[in-house]
N, C-alpha and C positions, 0 to 999 in steps of 0.2 A: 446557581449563583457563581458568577466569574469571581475566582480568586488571583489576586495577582501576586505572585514571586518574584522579590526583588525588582520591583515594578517590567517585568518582561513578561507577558501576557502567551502564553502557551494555545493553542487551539489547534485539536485532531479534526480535521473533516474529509469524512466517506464520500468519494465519489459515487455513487448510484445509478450507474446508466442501464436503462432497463433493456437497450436494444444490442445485447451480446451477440456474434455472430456465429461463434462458435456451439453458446449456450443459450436461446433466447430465455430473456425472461428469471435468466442464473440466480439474480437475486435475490428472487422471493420463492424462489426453491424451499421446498420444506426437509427441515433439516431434525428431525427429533418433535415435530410440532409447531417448529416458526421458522418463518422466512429468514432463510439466510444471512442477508443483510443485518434482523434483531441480536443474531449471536454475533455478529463483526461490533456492532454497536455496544451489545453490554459489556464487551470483554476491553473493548477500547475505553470505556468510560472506568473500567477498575486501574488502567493505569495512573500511577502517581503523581506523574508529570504536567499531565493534562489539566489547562484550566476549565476546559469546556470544546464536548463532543459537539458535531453536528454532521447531519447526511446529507449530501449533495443528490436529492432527487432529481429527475426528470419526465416523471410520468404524472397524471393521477390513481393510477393503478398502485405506483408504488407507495403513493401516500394514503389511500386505503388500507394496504394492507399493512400497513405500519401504524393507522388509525390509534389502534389501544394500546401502543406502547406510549410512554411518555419522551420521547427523543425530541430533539431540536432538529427541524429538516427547513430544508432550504431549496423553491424549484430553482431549476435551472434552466438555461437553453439545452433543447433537446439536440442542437447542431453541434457541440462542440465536440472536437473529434480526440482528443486525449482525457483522461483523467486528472490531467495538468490544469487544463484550460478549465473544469469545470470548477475546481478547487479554486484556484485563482479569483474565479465571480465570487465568492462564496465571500472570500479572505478580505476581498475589498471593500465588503460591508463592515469588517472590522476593524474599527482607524487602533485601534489599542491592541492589534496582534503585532508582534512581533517576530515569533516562530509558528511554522506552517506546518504540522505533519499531516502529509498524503497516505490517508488509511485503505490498506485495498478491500474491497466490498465482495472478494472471495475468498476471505479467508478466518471462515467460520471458530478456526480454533487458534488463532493469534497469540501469543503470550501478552502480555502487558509490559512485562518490564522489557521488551525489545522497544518498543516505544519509549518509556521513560530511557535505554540508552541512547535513543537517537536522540532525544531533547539534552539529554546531559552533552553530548558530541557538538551539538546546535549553540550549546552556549559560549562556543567559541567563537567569537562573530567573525573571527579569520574564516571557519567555514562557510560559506557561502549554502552548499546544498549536500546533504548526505543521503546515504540508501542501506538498506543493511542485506547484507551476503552470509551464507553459512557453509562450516565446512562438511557439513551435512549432506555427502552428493555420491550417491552408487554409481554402478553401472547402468541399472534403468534409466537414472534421470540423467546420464549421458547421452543415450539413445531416445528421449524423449524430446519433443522438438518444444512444446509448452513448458516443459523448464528449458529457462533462462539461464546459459551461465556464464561466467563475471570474469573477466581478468583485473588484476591489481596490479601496480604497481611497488615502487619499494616505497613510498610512503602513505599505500592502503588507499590510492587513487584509482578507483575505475574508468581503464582507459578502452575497456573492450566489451561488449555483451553478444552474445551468440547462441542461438538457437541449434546450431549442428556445429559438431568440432570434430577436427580430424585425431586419431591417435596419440601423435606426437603431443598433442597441445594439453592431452588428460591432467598430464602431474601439474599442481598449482591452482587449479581453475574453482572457483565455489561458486553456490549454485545462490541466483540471486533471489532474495525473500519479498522484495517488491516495494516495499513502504519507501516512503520518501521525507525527507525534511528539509524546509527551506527556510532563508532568513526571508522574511516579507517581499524586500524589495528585488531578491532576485527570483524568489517566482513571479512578480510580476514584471520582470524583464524576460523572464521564459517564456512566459504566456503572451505577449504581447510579440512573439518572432514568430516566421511562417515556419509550419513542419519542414523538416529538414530531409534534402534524399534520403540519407539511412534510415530517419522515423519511420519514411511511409514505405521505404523497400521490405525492413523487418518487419515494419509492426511493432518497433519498441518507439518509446517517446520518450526514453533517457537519449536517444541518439539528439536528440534535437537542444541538451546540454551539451554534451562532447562535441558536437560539430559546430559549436558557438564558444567554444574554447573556455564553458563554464566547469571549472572542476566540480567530481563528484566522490564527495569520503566515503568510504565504506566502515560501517562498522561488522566486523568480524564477531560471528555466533556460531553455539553449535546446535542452532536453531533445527528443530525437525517437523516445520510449518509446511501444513498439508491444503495447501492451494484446489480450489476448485476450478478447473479449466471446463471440463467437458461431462456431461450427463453421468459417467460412470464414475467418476468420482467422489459422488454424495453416498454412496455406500461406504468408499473406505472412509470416508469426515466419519460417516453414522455411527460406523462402528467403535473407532477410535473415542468419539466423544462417550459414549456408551462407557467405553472401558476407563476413561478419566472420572464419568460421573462415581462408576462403581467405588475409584480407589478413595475419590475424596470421601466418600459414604462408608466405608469401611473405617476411613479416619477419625 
């Protein structure tokens, strides 16, 4: 059931692309006994914010194996080349959304209320599109090329994102957590522009805002959100959620 607050209509949706190139297939990775993708979803649907989840599939694979959950999914075109553009189709079926959050589809242990802070950030309609960054960031995820990390500005404007940083540039930098929010109209002004040199040099698709001179908010966490990049990392999610399930069970 859509609930609507303050008549401004809220909707999280999971990009799903089944053809990862790093990770095929990442999504339906079994993570404790469900596909990946099932924990992105339940953990998204506890946030507060949200008037209603939905997944941006693109396979029939995917939608089997999501069969016996009760989610809201939605195919997609299998061409689309960001997780922007696939959100965007989804968003346009709903004339009564107003705020967009772009849920990432590998990030099995999500908090929620990082969500509900990008929607409170969102309800500033001055913001156009926010992302959330944390100061959450060692030395491995320095030297790691699959984290992202963020420059700000002095009004918490991300004017940088980069994959390898040199020494100097360490102090200040936080590591970026990936979600995204938009007011309606300017994701669909996002999605409807060609990828931009930086998008397709990095591989990031926030370049393809910055180099269309669309600001991007950061909201600042000290988020310690464990992204699934690459095969080896559903061990550390396993484990970690293992040790979360335990505490809430001793609670």
């Amino acid at each position: 059931m859509i609930i609507e607050r303050n008549n401004i209509l809220v909707v999280g949706i999971i990009p799903a692309r089944i053809g990862s190139t790093r990770f095929p297939k990442k999504i339906l990775a079994d993570i404790e006994g469900k596909p990946m993708i099932a924990h992105v979803a339940e953990r998204a649907l506890e946030a507060e914010m949200l008037d209603k989840v939905i997944i941006a599939i693109d396979s029939e694979e995917t939608k089997k194996a999501l069969s016996s959950y009760k989610f809201d999914m939605v195919m997609t075109d299998v061409r689309h080349s960001s997780g922007t553009d696939r959100v965007s189709q989804v968003a346009k079926t709903i004339d009564e959304a107003e705020i967009i959050i772009n849920i990432q589809g590998d990030e099995p242990l999500l908090d929620p209320k990082i969500i509900d802070g990008l929607v409170r950030l969102l309800n500033d309609p001055s913001i156009s599109m926010a992302t959330v960054v944390s100061c959450d960031i060692g030395v491995k995820d320095y030297l790691d090329r699959n984290i992202v990390k963020v420059f700000l500005d002095e009004k918490q404007n991300a004017y940088d994102f980069k994959r390898d940083i040199y020494d100097s540039e360490i102090g200040g930098v936080f590591r970026h957590v990936g979600f995204y929010g938009f007011q309606k109209e300017t994701l669909f002004e996002l999605s409807s522009l060609a990828p931009s040199h930086n998008e397709v040099e990095y591989s990031l698709e926030q370049f393809r805002a910055l180099d269309n001179d669309i600001k991007i908010k950061a909201l600042i966490t000290n988020s310690e959100q464990l992204a699934v990049d690459v095969p080896e990392d559903i061990n550390r999610v396993s484990y970690r959620m293992k040790k979360l399930n335990k505490i809430l069970t001793e609670e």
